[in-house]
Structure formats: structure tokens, C-alpha cells
N, C-alpha and C positions, 0 to 999 in steps of 0.2 A: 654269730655273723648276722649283717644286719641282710633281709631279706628286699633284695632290692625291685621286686614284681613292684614296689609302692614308694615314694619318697620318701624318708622318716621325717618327723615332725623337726627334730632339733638334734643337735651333734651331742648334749650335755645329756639328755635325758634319753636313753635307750628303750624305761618302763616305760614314759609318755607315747614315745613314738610307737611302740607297738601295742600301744591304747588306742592310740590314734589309727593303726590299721586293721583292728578291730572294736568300732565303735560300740559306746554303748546303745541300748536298744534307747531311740531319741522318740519322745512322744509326738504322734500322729497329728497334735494340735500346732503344736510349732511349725509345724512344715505345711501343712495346712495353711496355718494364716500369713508364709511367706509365699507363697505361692496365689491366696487371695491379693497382697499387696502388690505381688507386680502384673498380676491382669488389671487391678483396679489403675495401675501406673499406663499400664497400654494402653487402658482405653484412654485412659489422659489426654497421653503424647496424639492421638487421632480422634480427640474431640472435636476439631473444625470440621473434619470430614464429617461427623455423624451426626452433626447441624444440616445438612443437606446432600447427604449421598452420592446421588443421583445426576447434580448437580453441580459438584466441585473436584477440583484432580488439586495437586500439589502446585501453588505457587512457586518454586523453587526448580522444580523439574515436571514440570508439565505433559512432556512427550513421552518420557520415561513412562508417568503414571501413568499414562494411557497406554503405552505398551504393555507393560504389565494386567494392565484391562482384559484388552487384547489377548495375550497368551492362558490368560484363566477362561477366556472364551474356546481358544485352541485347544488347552485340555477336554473342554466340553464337548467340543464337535468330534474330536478325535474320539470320544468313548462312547458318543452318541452315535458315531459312524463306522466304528470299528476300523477308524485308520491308521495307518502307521505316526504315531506319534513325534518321529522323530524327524519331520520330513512334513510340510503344509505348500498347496497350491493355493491358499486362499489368502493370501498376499503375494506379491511381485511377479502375478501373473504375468505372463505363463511360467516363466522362470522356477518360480517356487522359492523358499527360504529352507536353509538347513538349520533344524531349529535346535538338535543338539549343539552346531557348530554356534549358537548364539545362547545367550542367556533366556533359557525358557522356562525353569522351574516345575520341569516336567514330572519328579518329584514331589511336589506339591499338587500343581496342578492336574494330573491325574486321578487322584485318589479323591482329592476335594472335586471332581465333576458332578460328580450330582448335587451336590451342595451350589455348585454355580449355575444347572440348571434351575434349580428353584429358586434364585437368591438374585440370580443375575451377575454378572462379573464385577459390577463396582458397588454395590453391598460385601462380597468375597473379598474382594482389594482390601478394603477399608476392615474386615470382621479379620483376617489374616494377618495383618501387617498388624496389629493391635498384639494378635495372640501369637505370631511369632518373637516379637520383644519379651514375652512375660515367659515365652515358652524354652529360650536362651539362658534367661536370668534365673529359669527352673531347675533346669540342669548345671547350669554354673552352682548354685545350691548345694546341690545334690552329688556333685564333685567336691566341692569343699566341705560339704561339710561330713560326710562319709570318709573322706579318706586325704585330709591335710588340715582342718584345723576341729577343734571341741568345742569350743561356744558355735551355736547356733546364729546370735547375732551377728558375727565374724563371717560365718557362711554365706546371710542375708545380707549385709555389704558388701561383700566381693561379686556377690552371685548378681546382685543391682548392677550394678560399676557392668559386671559383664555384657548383661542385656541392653541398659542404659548408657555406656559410656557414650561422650558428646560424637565420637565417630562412628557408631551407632545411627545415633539420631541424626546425625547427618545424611547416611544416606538411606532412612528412612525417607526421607524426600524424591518417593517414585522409585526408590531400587531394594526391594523387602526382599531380593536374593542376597545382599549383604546385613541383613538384620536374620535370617534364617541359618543360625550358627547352632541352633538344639543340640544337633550331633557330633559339633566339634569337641563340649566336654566329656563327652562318653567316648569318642575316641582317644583322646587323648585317656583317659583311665584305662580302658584298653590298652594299648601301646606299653604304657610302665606297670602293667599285671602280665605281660607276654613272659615275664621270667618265673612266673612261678611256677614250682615245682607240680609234675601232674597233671597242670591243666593248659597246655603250651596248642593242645589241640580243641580244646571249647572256645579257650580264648582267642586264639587265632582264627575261628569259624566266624563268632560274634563281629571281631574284627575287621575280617573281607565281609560279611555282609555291610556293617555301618560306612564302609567306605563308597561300596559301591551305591550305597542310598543316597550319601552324601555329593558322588559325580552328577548326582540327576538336580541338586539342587542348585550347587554353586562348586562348580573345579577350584576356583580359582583360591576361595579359600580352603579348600580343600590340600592345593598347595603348598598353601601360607602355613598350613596347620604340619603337614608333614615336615618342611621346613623346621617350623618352632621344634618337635617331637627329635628332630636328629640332633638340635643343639641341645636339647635337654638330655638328651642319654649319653651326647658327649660328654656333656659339663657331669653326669652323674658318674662315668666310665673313669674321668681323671678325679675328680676328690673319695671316689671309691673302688680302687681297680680291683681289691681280693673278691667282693662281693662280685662283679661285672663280669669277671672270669667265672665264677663259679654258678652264673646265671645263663652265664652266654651263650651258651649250646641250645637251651631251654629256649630262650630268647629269640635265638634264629630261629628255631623252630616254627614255634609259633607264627614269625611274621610268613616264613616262607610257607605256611599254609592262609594265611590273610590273602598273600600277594597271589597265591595261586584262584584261590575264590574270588578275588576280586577279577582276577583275570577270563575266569571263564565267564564271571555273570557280565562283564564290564565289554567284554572283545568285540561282541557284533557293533554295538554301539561308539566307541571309540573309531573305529576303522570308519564307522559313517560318518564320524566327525570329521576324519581327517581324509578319507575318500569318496564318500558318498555325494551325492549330485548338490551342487553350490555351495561344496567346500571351500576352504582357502586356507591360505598360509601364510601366517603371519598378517600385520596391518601395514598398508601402504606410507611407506617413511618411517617404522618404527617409532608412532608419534609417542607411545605411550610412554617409551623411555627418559622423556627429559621431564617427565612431571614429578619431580621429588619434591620432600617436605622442607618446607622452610623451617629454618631455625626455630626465629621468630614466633614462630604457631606452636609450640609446646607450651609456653606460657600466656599463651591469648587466650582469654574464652571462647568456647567456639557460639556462633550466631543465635542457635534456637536451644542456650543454656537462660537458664535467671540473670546469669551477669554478663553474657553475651551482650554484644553491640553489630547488627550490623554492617554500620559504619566501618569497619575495620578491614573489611574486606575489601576498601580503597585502597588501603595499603597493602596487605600483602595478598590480596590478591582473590580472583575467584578461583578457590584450591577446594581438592576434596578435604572436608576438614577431619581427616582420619586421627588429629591428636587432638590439639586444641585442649590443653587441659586444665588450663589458669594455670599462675605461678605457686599458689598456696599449693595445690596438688603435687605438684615437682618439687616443690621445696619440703612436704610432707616427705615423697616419694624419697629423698635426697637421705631426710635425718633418719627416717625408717631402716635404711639397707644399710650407714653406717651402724645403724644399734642394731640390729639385727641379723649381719652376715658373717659375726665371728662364731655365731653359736646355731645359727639357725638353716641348714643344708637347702631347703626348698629357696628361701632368703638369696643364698648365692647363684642357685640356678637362677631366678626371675631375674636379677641384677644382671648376668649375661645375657638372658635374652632381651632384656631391654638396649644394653649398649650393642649388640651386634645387630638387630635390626634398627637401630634408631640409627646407626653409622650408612646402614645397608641403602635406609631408607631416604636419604639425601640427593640421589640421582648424579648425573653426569656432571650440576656443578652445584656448587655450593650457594641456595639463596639463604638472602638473610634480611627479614622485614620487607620482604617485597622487591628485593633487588638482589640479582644473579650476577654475583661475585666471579672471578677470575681463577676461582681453588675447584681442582677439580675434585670431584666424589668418584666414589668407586663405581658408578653407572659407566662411567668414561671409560673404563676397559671392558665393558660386557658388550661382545655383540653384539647389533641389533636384529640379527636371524638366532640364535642362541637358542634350541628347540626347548618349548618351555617356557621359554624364560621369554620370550619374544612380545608376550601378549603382555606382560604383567607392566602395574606401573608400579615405580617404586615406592610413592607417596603411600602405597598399600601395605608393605609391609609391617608399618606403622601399625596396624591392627594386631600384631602380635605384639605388640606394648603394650597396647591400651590393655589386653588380656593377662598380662604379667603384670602390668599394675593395679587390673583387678585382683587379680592372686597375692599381690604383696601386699593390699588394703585389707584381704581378711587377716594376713599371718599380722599384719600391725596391731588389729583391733584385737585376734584372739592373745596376740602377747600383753597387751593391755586388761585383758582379760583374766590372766592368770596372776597378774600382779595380787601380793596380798593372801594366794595362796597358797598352801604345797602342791609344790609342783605335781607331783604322783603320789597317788597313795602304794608305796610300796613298803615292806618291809624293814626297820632301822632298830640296831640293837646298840645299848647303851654304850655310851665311850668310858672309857677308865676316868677318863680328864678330862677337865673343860678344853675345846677345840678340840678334838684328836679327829680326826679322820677315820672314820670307821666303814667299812664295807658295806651296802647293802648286798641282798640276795641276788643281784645282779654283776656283782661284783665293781658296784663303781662307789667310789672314794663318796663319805656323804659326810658334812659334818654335820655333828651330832647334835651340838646346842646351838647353830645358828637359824636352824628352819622357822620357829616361831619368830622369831626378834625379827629376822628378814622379812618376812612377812610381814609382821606390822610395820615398820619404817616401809615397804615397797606399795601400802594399801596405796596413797597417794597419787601414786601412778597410773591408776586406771583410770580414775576420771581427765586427768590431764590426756592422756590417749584416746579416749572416745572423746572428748571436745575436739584432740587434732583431728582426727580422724573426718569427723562433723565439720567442719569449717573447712577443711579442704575438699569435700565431695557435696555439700549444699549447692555451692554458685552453681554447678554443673546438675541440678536438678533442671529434667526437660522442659522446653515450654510445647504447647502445641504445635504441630505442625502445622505451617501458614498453610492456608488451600486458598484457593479462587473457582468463581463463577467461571461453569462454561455453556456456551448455548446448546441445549438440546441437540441432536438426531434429527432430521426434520419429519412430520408426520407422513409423508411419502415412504421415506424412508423404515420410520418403527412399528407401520401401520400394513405393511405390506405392498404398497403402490405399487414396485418395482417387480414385481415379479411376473406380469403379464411383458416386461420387455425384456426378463434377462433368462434365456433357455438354457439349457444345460448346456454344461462346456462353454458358453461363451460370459464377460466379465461385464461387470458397471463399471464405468471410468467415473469418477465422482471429482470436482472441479474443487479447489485443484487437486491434485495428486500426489498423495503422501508421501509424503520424505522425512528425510528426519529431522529438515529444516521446516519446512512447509506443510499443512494439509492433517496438522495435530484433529480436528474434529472429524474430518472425512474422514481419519484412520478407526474412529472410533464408532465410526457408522456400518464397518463390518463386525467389531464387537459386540455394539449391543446388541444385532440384529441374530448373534449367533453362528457370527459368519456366515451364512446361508449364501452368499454371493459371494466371488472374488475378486479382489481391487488390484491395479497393475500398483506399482510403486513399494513403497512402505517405511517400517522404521526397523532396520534389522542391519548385517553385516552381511557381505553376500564378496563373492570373486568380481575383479576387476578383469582384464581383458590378459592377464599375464600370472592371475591366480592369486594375488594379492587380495587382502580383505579391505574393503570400503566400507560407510558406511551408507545405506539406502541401495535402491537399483542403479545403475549406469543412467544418466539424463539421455532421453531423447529428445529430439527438436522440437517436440511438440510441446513435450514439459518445460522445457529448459523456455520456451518461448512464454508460458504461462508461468513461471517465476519469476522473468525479469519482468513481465506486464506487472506482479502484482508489486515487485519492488518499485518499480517507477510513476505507478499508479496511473499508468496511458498508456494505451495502444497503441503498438509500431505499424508503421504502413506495411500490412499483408502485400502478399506477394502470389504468384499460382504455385513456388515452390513452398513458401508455406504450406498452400491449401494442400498440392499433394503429399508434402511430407508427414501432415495431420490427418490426411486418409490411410498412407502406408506403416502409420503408428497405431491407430486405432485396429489395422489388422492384426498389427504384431502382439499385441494384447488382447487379439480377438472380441474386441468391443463388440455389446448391442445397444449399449445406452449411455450417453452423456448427461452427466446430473447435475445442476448447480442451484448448492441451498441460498440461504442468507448467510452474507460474510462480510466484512467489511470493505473487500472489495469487487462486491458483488456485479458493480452496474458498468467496470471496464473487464471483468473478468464475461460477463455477458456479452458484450461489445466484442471482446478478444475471439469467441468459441463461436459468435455467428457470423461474424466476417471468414470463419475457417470452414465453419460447417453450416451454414444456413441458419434461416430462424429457428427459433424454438420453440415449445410449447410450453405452455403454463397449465399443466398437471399437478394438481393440492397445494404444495407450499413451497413448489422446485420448480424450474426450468431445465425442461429436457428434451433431448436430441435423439433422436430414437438413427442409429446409422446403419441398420442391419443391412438395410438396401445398397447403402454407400460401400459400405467394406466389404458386402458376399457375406 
């Protein structure tokens, strides 16, 4: 009976596959120098960054990258101050942000604290986002190549593809919570060893722990991954029902000792997500639901590949590029699971999870090249409150493709791999007659004189397979991530200026005020400084006035007035209910000080704040308004 704790290699060879789920002991060197190749590929993909640090965020998502700054600062101050991490007043003053209920990477960021003390948060960004790519593409490795295919090569391109793939590096552009997937392949090896005999309770401990590690880093793939794991033990339950039954006790077992560990370490935290102070529910209009994958974009190259264009993005669109996988790759992807899903069990599973999330991943209608067609998708009957399911966007799903066709790119290359050889070295005793069918010790039918002659007529095969293989996954080699200059922190600011005006409990309102449209450097002026101050505004997800999630704080008049100054680039004729509404805003953010660096609209954004609040001072390399007097 085949032992289903582990996928078998191939339906035809029973000795291979349980070679395969006991590998042989693989040398130290190999796995070594794949593991050297994909940090030497990380630093790659964040070479622009490490031309000037200090200096540049991500051209592509700029706000993001400084978010991310930002929260590796939060880690910092949170362990530097022993405060509750899941929960900061050092943004959207007084308000505060629920920083579980947002994407914080507290998982990461904690632990790496003292590394950001000394290093500073965007040296971190840029050393992280490097080694969490390499650290993905290690573990995809270490998945494949332990326990689904035998060449090592085979394991080293899937395991690439895994950490590399072009929707990957997509949103490596400022969001290293969706490149911080290390723990999705050990969960998932987890999950399909819950049946083995024996150990239903090691493995189901190991299990609730990686999950609950995994909540701290990114839910959402977290998700995506559980998702992926149910269709696979379906798709394994119907092409194997004797085995499924006879593991399934075992099985339940196991999870329901995960689900319970997961439950105790996970409960306080969960509940603050969903009840703790500037919670919310769900996002205002269910925007996320109509963002599905275009057709179109499975066979585009995505932007920051080698044959990437991003011109292309005129046409279909500014999209998460979660597939983006050139035509050769799908057309590779296409001839592979034909030759490979009559004989190969893992082969058929991938092939289901590629058509049920790719069908999944369409959204409410059907676009195709940049235009939304009249055909609806399956998003069209999903709630838009649907608990769960409310936050996700569908174009994401897509990520459990690109991961199934990283897993069908090594079973490609290791079956290219085996070309040319015997299959298994197992036991074969002589046939009376040429052709006859003889038993091996496992009792499957072998013929007797056809293994060598197959063999050399199949040599041919493996180079033709490793060239597909190479020409469909080269184009999609990453390029650098574009970054851009941004101006400094002002020396007021990094130098300590401010702290003779800002006393405890009260904030620095920094001009303008950070949103998640507006006020990208100002945001980053609590960051570098270590957050030591608290800024009203920010870039976060917080409750609307009916408990809906938004993005940034609720506009007040005073901001909303200093947005529309900088989009219009002129001052509206103040008023006295301006000036009071700018004194009764600076209370509610409990102001001491008004700061305004250099900015590009520095000389009507100056004009704007002293027609509200009087002149200013020209203190180092700021203009500031000291109001401690004006507010109480």
C-alpha cells in the first residue's frame, strides 16, 4: 500500500517512489552551492538598492517601501520599549494603528530588532528582502528535493522558479511580506506527513507551531497555502481512496492537534485583530474583489523579467503581475502535464491546482488584454462580506500557480533527468523468452530485455528536456529592482532639533501629513529617527466611522485643506473657520510642533500653515511653528 504521509514519485514505479521518500544521503556540497546561488541571485534582484541605501526606496512602490521602513523601525521600538507589539501610537496619533489588523511582519520584525537597531531600518529592508528571496527558493530546495524528485538539478529549478518567479519579483517592489514564503514549503511537507503512522502527534506539534509563525508574517498567504493543501489532499483522496482511508484517522489526528496549537498560541492575537482597538471589517466597497487576472498576462512577460517590456502595462493594465509568465513557459507548462500526467501522480495533482486557481483567479468578470469582457467569473457569486474571503483579491490566487508550476518545472527536468537510465535499481530475474513479462520483487510486471535498448534510444531525451526547460524559465531571469532617489530626513529632524519642542504625550505634525497618498517622506521621518515622536496621519488600514477598513486616517480639515493646497499648487482664501478648525485639529492630535522641510511644494505649503497659524521660525533646515501655547 502506497504510504500516502508523502506524494509517490510516479504511478509506474512503486521502488522509485519509495526511494524517493527515503532519499539517499545527498552531499553537503550540492546543497551548499544552491543555496550559495540563490543569495548571490538576491543580492542581484536588490542591487540598485545597495548602490545607495540610505538613499533610494522602490520606484514602482515607493510608499509601500517606506512602509515597510517604517514597520522594521516598529519592531525596534517595540523591543526597545517593551511594548505591546501588536498595537502602536506612534503613528495616526492619537488614534493609534492595529498593526496586527495590517500587514506588519511582526514575525520578522521582531526578532530581527536588534539587527535594525544597529543597521537602521533601510540597510534591514534592503539586507531582508535580498535574503528573504534566497531564503524561499531554499526551502522550495529542500521540499523538492527530499521528498518529490532525485536529481538535485531538478530541485534547483523548481526551488529558483519558487523564490524567483516573475510574481515574486513583482511584488518585491516594497511588499517583502509576499516574497517571505520560507515557511510555506515546510508547511506544506508537514500537511502530506500528517498521515504517517506513529507520528500524527510530532508532526501535528511541528505543524501548529509553523503556522502560527507563519500568521505573524503574511495571513493572507497563509490562506492561499491552506487553500492549495485542501485541493491537494482532495485531488490525492480520489486517485487514491484505499490508501486515504487507511491514513485518515492518522491524519485527522494530526491536524486536530496543529489546529489546536495553533489555536492556543494564535487566540489572543487573532481576537486583537478582529476586536482590539482600530479594528475593522472587511474594506469599504469590497474593492479588492474585482481585481482578477487577466487572461492576457499568463503569456506576457512580466516587467522586471529579461524579456519584460514595460510598455505593456499600457495595455493590460497596471495589475499585480502575480503570473506573467511568457508564452514559452505555458507552452512548456502545456507539453509537460500532457507527458507527464498519465504516469506521474504529483504531475496530476499540480495540473489541478493550476486549473482551479487559475479559473478561481479571474474575478467577478472576465478581462482579456486589458478589457473586461461581459463573461462573468466565479468572483460574481462570492459575497463581498464572505468572512475570510472578504479581504483577498483574486488576481492572488495566481500565486498558487506560479508554485505548481514551480513544482511541475522540477518533476519536468528530473523526468528529463532519468531519461537514458534504469529507472530503479531494483531486483529483475531472467525471462524464459525474449519479451516476457517477468515480476520484479515488488511484484510489478518488468520486461526483461527491453531496459537497456530503452535506455539508449531514450538517452536523447534529456538534453532536449533541459534545453525546454532553459528557454522557457531564462526570459523570466530577474532584472534589478528599479529604485529611485529620495531626499533625506532634514537635519532638524535626524539630528535631534525637535525634541526641545515635542514633550511627552504630545505629537510633531510634520507638513504635510502622511497618508497614503501624500507625505511619503514625512512618513519616513518617524522611521529613521526611530520613531521617538508620534506623527497624526499615516500609511496603514484603520476603521471608518461604521467599522469599515480604509485606507490612512479619516481626512480632517485641516489636512484635507493642505492636500488640495498641494494639488493645486495655490492657496485658497483662508477664512477664521479655517484658522479655528486648524487650531481645534492640532488639539485633536495633541500638537507641539509644526514642521515643514524642503518639498516641492514647499513655498505655498509655507504660505498655507502661516496664514492658519502665524509666522514661523527658521530653526536648522525646517520651518516651524512651535503651538503649544495656541492648543493648551
Amino acid at each position: 500500500m502506497v504510504d500516502p504521509s508523502l506524494i509517490p514519485l510516479t504511478d509506474a514505479d512503486p521502488a522509485e517512489a519509495e526511494s524517493t521518500r527515503r532519499p539517499r544521503r545527498r552531499p553537503a556540497r550540492a546543497d551548499l552551492l544552491a543555496l550559495g546561488a540563490y543569495v548571490l541571485l538576491g543580492v542581484f534582484v536588490c542591487l540598485n538598492y545597495w548602490g545607495d541605501v540610505t538613499g533610494r526606496v522602490s520606484s514602482h512602490l515607493p510608499t509601500d517601501h517606506s512602509w515597510f521602513e517604517w514597520l522594521f523601525a516598529h519592531g525596534a521600538y517595540s523591543v526597545r520599549h517593551l511594548e505591546n507589539p501588536l498595537f502602536t501610537a506612534r503613528q495616526n496619533a492619537p488614534d493609534g494603528v492595529n498593526m496586527i489588523a495590517n500587514t506588519s511582519l511582526l514575525g520578522v520584525t521582531l526578532p530581527l530588532a536588534p539587527l535594525t537597531m544597529l543597521l537602521g531600518p533601510q540597510v534591514m529592508y534592503a539586507l531582508y528582502l535580498g535574503g528573504a528571496l534566497a531564503a524561499t527558493a531554499g526551502t522550495g530546495y529542500w521540499m523538492l528535493s527530499r521528498h518529490l524528485v532525485r536529481s538535485r538539478a531538478a530541485a534547483f529549478v523548481g526551488g529558483a522558479f519558487l523564490g524567483f518567479a516573475p510574481g515574486i519579483i513583482h511584488h518585491a517592489n516594497g511588499q517583502p511580506n509576499f516574497v517571505s514564503n520560507f515557511l510555506l514549503p515546510l508547511i506544506v511537507v508537514r500537511v502530506l506527513r500528517l498521515g504517517e503512522p506513529g507520528r500524527w502527534r510530532r508532526n501535528g506539534l511541528v505543524l501548529g507551531a509553523l503556522v502560527t509563525y507563519q500568521i505573524f508574517i503574511n495571513e493572507e498567504m497563509l490562506l492561499l497555502t491552506a487553500l492549495a493543501c485542501l485541493v491537494v489532499v482532495l485531488a490525492y483522496a480520489v486517485q487514491r481512496p484505499a490508501a486515504t482511508r487507511a491514513a485518515a484517522g492518522t491524519f485527522l489526528a494530526g491536524l486536530g492537534v496543529a489546529g489546536g496549537l495553533a489555536l492556543v498560541l494564535a487566540a489572543y492575537p487573532i481576537w486583537f485583530q478582529f476586536n482590539g482597538p482600530q479594528s475593522y471589517r472587511g474594506l469599504q466597497g469590497g474593492v479588492f474583489h474585482n481585481w482578477g487576472e487577466d487572461l492576457v498576462a499568463f503569456v506576457t512577460f512580466a516587467r522586471d523579467t529579461w524579456a519584460g517590456d514595460p510598455a505593456v502595462e499600457k495595455t493590460i493594465g497596471l495589475t499585480e503581475q502575480n503570473t506573467w509568465f511568457g508564452w514559452p513557459l505555458v507552452l512548456l507548462s502545456v507539453i509537460a502535464l500532457v507527458l507527464l500526467v498519465r504516469r506521474s501522480l504529483p504531475a496530476r495533482i499540480a495540473a489541478v491546482l493550476i486549473v482551479v486557481f487559475t479559473v478561481a483567479s479571474i474575478g467577478p468578470r472576465v478581462r482579456f488584454d486589458g478589457v473586461e469582457t461581459g463573461v462573468r467569473g466565479p468572483w460574481s457569486y462570492v459575497p463581498d462580506d464572505l468572512p475570510l474571503v472578504e479581504m483577498m483579491m483574486p488576481t492572488r490566487l495566481t500565486l498558487v500557480v506560479a508554485a505548481a508550476v514551480g513544482v511541475l518545472l522540477a518533476l519536468t527536468w528530473d523526468a528529463a533527468h532519468r531519461q537514458g537510465r534504469p529507472a530503479v535499481d531494483r531486483p529483475r530475474v531472467p525471462a524464459q523468452r525474449t519479451g516476457d513479462a517477468v515480476p520484479a520483487a515488488d511484484g510489478e510486471p518488468v520486461a526483461a530485455d527491453e531496459s537497456a535498448p530503452v535506455a539508449t534510444r531514450r538517452r536523447w531525451l534529456r538534453p532536449v528536456g533541459y534545453a525546454a526547460v532553459a528557454l522557457a524559465v531564462l526570459p523570466l531571469f530577474p532584472r534589478p529592482l528599479p529604485a529611485q532617489q529620495i531626499d533625506p530626513p532634514p537635519h532638524f529632524i535626524t539630528a535631534g532639533g525637535w525634541r526641545p519642542y515635542v514633550p511627552a504625550g504630545r505629537t510633531l505634525v510634520p507638513v504635510p501629513i502622511p497618508s497614503n497618498v501624500h507625505g511619503l517622506p514625512t512618513l519616513r521621518w518617524s522611521a529613521l529617527t526611530g520613531q521617538e515622536f508620534p506623527v497624526p496621519g499615516g500609511y496603514f488600514i484603520g476603521p471608518n466611522e461604521v467599522g469599515e477598513g480604509v485606507f490612512g486616517a479619516p481626512n480632517r480639515p485641516t489636512s484635507t485643506l493642505i492636500y488640495s493646497t498641494m494639488d493645486k499648487d495655490a492657496v485658497p482664501a483662508l477664512t477664521d473657520e479655517n484658522r479655528r478648525q486648524a487650531v481645534e485639529d492640532l488639539r485633536f492630535w495633541r500638537a507641539s510642533v509644526v514642521v515643514l522641510g524642503a518639498h516641492p511644494r514647499e513655498a505655498v505649503l509655507r504660505e498655507l500653515v502661516t496664514g492658519l497659524l502665524g509666522p514661523p521660525q527658521r530653526v536648522d533646515d525646517v520651518w516651524v511653528w512651535d503651538v503649544r501655547a495656541l492648543v493648551g
